[in-house]
C-alpha positions in Angstrom: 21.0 57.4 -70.6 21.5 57.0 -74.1 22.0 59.5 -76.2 21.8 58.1 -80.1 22.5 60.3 -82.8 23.1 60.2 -86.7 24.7 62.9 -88.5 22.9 63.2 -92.2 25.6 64.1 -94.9 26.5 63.3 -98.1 29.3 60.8 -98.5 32.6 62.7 -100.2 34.6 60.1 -101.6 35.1 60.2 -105.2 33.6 57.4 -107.6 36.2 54.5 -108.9 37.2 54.1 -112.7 35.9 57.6 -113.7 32.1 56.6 -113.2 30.6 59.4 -112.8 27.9 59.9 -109.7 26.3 63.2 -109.6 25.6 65.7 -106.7 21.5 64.2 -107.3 22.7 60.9 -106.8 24.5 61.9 -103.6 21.9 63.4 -102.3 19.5 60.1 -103.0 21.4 58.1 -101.5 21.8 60.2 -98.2 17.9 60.1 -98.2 17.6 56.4 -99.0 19.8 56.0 -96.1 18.1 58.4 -93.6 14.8 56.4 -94.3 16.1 53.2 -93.8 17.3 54.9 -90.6 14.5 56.0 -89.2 12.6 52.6 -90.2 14.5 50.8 -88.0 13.9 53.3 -85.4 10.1 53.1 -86.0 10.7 49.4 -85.4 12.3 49.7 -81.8 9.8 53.1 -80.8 13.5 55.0 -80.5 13.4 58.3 -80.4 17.1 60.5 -81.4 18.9 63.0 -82.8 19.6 63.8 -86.4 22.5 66.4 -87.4 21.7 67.7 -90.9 24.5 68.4 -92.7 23.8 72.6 -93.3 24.4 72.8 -96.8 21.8 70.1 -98.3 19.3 71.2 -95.8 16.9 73.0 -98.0 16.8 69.9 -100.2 16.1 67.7 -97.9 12.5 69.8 -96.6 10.5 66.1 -97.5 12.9 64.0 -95.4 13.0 66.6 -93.1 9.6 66.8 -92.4 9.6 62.7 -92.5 12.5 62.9 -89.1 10.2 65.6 -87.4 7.3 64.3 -87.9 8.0 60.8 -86.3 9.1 62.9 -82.9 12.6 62.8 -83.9 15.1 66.0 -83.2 16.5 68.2 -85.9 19.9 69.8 -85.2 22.6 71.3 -87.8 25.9 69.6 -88.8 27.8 72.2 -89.5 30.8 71.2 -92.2 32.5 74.6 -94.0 29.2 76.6 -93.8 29.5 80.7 -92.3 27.8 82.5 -89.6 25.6 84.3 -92.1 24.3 80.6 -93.6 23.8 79.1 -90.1 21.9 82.1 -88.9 19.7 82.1 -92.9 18.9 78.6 -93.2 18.2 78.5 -89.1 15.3 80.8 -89.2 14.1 79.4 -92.6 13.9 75.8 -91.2 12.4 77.2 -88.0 10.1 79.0 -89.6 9.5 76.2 -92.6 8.4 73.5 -89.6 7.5 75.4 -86.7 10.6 73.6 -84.7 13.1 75.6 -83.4 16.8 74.2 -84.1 18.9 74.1 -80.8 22.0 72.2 -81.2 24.7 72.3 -83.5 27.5 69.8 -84.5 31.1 70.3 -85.8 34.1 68.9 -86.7 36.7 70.8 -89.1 35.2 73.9 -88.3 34.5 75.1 -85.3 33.0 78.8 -84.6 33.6 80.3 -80.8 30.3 79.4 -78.5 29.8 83.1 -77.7 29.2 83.2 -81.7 26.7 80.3 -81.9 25.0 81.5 -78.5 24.1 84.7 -80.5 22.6 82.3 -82.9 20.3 81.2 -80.2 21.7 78.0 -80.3 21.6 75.9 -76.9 23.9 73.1 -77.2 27.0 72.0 -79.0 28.4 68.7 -79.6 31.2 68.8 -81.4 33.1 66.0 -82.9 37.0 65.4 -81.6 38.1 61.6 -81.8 36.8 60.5 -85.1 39.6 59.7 -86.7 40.8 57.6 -83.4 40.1 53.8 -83.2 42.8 52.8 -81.2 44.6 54.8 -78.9 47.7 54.6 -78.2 47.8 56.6 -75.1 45.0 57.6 -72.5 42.2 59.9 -73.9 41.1 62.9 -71.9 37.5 62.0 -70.7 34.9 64.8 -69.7 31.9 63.1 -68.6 30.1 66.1 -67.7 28.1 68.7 -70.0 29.3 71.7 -68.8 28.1 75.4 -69.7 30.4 78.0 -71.7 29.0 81.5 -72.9 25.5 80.2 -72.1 25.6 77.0 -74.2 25.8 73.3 -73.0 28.8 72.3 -74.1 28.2 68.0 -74.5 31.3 66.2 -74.1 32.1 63.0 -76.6 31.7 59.7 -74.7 34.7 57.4 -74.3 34.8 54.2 -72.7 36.4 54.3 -69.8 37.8 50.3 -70.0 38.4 49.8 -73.6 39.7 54.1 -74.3 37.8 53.6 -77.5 35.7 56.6 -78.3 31.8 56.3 -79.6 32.3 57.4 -82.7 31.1 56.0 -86.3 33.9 53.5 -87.2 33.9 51.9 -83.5 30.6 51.2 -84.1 30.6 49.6 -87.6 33.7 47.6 -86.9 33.3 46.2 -83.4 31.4 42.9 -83.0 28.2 43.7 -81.5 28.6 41.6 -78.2 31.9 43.8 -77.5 30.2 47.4 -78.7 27.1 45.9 -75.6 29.2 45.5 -72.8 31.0 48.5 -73.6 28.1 50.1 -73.9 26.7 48.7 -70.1 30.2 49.2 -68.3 30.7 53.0 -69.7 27.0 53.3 -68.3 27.8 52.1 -64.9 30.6 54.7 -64.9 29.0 57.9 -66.9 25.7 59.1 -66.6 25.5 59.2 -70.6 26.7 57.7 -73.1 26.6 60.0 -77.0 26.8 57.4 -80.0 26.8 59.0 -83.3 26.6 57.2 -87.0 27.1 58.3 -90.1 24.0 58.1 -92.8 26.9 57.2 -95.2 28.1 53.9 -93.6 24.2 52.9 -94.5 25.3 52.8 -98.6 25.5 49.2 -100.5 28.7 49.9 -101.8 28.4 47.2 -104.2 25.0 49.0 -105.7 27.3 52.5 -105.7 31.2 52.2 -106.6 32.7 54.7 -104.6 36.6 55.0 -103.9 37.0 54.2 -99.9 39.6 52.5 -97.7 38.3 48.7 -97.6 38.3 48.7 -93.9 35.3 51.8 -94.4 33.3 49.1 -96.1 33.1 46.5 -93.7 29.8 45.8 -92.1 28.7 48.9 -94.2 25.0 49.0 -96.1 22.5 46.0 -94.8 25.2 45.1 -91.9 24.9 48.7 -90.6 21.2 48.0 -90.6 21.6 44.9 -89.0 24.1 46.2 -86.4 21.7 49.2 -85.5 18.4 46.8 -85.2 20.6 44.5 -82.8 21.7 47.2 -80.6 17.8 48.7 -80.6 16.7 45.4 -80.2 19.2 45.3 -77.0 18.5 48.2 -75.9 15.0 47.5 -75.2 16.0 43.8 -73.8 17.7 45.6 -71.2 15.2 48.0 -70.5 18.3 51.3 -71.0 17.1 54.5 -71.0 16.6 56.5 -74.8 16.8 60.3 -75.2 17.0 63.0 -77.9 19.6 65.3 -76.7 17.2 68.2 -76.1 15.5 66.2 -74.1 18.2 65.0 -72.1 20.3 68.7 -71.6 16.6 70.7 -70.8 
């Protein structure tokens, strides 16, 4: 099974020679991003999993409504945001579009499960290996969800041949035909394997002059798009399997 997911946040990195590019334009460009997203997921019939970024949540209601209403999941990305936020803006969305919010992501910041159980979360897939593309020794790989304080607790995928972890930066820097076969080998191992991409790596950088490492732009903007429709387009050449991550855990 594959498990594709795409966490929705705004992208952090200051703008170059003191142009200025405001918290609105941010936010657009997050949005432009998650469209384009979720057009190319229209294209393929995909269904997956989007982790909203906590704090721009409430200003993101139309697109929002846009992921839930194509049969898409809506789960939090929780960056610096407290209990007493999480819990707030948890019933508010739940109440806002009749969906109730059962996973949660993080990175930095990580709250105890017992914590986020009382939140009536059921899942948690937390982010570990981002900043590792390649490793210099063997990575630890759980290949099983496993249950802690009564939340599923989903494990990051790894491959088991190359040791390179699914995260964002794999994705976008890896030639396609490599990122496939790891893909099918780490399948024939695993029952799962969790991708996740950033709706930042989906910004024309040319169009938007922000201040990032030059390696970050490759294959960003259109060649994210492109990269995404060929592994859809895969996907569904090899008949693989496609889940939202509620679907897959429950």
């Amino acid at each position: 099974m594959i498990l594709l997911t795409f966490n929705i946040v705004d992208i952090e990195a200051e703008a170059k020679n003191g142009v200025q590019i405001s918290n609105d334009d941010r936010l657009k460009i997050t949005n432009d991003n998650t469209k384009a997203i979720l057009r190319i997921l229209d294209i393929h019939d995909t269904k997956a999993t989007f982790f909203v970024e906590i704090s721009i949540i409430e200003k993101l209601q139309n697109l929002i409504k846009a992921i839930s209403g194509r049969g898409h999941e809506i789960a939090f990305y929780n960056k610096n945001s407290t209990l007493h936020e999480i819990e707030k803006l948890k019933k508010y969305i739940q109440e806002c579009f009749g969906k109730q919010i059962r996973g949660i992501r993080q990175k930095e910041v990580k709250f105890p499960q017992e914590n986020l159980k009382l939140l009536e979360f059921n899942y948690v897939s937390n982010i570990d290996n981002a900043n590792i593309l390649f490793p210099l020794k063997r990575l630890k790989r759980d290949t099983e969800i496993s249950e802690e304080d009564g939340l599923s607790i989903i494990p990051e995928s790894i491959s088991p041949y190359s040791q390179l972890p699914y995260n964002d930066f794999v994705f976008q820097i890896l030639p396609m035909k490599y990122y496939q076969n790891m893909v099918f080998e780490t399948l024939k191992n695993d029952d799962f394997v969790l991708i996740y991409l950033n709706s930042w790596q989906f910004t024309d950088f040319k169009t938007y002059p922000f201040e990032i490492p030059f390696y970050r732009k490759f294959f960003s903007g259109k060649k994210m798009e492109d990269k995404l429709n060929a592994l859809l387009t895969w996907i569904n050449e090899k008949e693989l399997a496609t889940s939202r991550m509620k679907d897959y855990i429950f």
